[in-house]
C-alpha positions in Angstrom: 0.0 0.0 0.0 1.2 3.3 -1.1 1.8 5.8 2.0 0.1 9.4 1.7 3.0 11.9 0.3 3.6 14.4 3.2 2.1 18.1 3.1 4.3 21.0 2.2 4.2 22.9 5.9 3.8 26.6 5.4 3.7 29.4 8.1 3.5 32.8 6.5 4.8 36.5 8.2 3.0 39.4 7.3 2.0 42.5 9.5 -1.1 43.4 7.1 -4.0 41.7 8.8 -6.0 41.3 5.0 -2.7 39.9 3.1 -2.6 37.7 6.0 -5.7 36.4 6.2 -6.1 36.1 2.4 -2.8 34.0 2.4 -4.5 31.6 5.0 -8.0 30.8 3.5 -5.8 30.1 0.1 -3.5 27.8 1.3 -6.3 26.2 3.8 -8.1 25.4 0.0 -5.3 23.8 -0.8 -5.0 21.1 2.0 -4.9 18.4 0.0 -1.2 18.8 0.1 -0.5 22.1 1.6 -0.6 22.4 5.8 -1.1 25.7 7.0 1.1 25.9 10.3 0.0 29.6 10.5 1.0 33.2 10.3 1.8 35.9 12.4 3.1 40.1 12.0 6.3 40.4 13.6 9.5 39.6 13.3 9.8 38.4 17.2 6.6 36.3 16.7 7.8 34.8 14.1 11.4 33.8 15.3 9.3 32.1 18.7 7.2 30.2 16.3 9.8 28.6 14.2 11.1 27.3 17.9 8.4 24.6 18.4 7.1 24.8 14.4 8.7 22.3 11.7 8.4 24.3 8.6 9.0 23.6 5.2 8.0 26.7 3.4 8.2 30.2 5.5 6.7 33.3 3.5 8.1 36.3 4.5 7.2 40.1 4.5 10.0 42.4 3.8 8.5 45.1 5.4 7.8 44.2 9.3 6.9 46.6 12.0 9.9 45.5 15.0 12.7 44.8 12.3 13.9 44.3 8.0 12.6 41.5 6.8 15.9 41.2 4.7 17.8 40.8 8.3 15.0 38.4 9.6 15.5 36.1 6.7 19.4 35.7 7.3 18.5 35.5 10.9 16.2 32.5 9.8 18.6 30.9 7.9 21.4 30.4 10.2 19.0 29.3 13.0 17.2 27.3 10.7 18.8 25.9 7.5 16.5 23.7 5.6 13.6 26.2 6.0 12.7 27.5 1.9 12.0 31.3 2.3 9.9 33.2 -0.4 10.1 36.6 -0.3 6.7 38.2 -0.6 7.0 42.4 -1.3 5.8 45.2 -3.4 9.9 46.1 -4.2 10.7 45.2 -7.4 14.7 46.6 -7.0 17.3 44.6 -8.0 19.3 45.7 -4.5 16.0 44.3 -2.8 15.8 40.8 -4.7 19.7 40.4 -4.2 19.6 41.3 -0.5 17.8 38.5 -0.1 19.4 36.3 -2.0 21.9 36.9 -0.3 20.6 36.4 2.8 19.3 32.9 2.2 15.6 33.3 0.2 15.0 30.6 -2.6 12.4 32.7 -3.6 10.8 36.1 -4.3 7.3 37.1 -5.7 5.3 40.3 -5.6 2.3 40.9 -3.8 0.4 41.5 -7.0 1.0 37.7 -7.8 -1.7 35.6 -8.4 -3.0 32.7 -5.7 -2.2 30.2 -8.1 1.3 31.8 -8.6 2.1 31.4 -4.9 1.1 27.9 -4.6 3.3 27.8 -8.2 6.3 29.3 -5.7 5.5 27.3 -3.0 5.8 23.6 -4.6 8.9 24.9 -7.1 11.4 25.9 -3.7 10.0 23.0 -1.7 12.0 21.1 -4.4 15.0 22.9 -4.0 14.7 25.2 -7.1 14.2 29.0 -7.5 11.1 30.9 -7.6 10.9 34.7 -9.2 8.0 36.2 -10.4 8.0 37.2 -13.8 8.1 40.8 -13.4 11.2 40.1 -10.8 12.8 37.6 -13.8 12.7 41.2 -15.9 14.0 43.4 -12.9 16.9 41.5 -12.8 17.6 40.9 -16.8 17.1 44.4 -17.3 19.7 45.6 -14.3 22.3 42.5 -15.9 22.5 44.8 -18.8 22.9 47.8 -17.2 25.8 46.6 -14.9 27.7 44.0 -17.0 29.2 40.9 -15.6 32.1 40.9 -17.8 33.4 44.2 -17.1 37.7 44.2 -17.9 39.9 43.8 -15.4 42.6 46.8 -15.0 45.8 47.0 -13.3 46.5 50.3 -11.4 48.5 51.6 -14.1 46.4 50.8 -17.0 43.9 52.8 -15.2 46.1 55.6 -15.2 46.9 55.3 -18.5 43.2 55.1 -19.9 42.5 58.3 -17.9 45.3 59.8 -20.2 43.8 58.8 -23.1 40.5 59.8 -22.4 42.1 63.4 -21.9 43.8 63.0 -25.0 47.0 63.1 -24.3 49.7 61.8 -26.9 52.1 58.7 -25.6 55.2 61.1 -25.0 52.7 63.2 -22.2 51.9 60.4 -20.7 55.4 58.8 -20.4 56.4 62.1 -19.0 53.6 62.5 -16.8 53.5 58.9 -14.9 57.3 58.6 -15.0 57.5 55.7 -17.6 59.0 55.0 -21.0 57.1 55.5 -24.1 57.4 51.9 -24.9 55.5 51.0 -21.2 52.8 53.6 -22.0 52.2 51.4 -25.7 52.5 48.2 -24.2 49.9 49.7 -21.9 47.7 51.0 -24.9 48.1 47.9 -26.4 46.7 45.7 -23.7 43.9 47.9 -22.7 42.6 47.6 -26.3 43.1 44.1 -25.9 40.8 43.7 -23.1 38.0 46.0 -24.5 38.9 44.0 -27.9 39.4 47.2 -30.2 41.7 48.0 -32.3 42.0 52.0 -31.9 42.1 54.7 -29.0 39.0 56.4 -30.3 36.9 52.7 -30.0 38.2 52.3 -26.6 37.3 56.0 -25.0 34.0 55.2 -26.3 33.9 51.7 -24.5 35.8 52.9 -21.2 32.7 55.6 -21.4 30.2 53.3 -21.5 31.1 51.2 -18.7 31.9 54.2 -16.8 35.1 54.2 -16.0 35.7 57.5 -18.0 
């Protein structure tokens, strides 16, 4: 005889009384394989709950009244390892969704998700995967091209030197200037455009501008 798979135990923190209440009667609908261990507001509650609750799924306010929910969360985590937390906020920042990361979260949807969406999050962590809404998915694509990952690497020197090429200054001003040989400042030249891969001065002021470091 095949034994009864066990329910996903949830216990959900939220200090808005409607959210919370909301959360519950879903997930009560869901019992079939969902137990609701309950909820509470604050960040103290909370913490005293998860002493004598086993949970499986905790989903977590970032906004509390007695303390961050981003601090709660790492708090959570090192007290309590195997506990999945999904972050549950109106924030759609990057800073916001990697703070909590960061601090431990497997998971992070907005609080204009859909019921079904949360139940979606809820079963998708428990089995040790990541959870992002879709609108989060975006927030975090869009920043990954506005901060690149593969941003070049520059020694000290090189720095100095692409300063002086971005004031247009000619290789004898800038031998002079930091002290070096004409040869050091090409060999310099020479590997900077290597590592913004182009082949001129004028190509790489106007890649040194675009990541900013001009």
């Amino acid at each position: 005889m095949l034994s009864k798979p066990l329910k996903t135990r949830v216990y959900i923190v939220d200090d808005h009384p409607i959210v919370l209440e909301g959360l519950k009667n879903f997930l009560q609908s869901k019992s079939d394989d969902i137990e609701l261990k309950g909820g509470c507001g604050t960040g103290k509650e909370a913490m005293e709950a998860l002493l004598t609750e086993d949970i499986d799924v905790l989903l977590l306010d970032i906004n509390l009244p007695d303390m961050n929910g981003i601090d709660l969360c790492k708090l959570i985590k090192q007290q309590h390892p195997d506990i999945n937390i999904i972050a549950i906020s109106i924030y759609n920042e990057r800073s916001m969704i990697t703070k909590m990361l960061q601090n431990g979260a497997t998971g992070y949807i907005l609080k204009n998700a859909s019921a079904e969406e949360l139940y979606t999050a809820i079963k998708t962590v428990v089995n040790k995967s990541l959870y992002f809404s879709a609108d989060v998915q975006r927030s975090l694509f869009e920043a990954a091209l506005d901060d690149p990952l593969d941003l070049p690497r520059l020694t000290r020197r090189e720095e100095e030197v692409l300063r002086c090429i971005g004031e247009g200054k000619t290789t004898a001003e800038m031998a002079s200037q930091l002290f070096v040989s004409t040869h050091t400042i090409e060999t310099h030249r020479r590997n900077l455009m290597q590592k913004f891969n182009v082949s001129n001065s004028a190509a790489l002021i106007r890649m040194a501008t675009q990541y900013n470091l001009l």
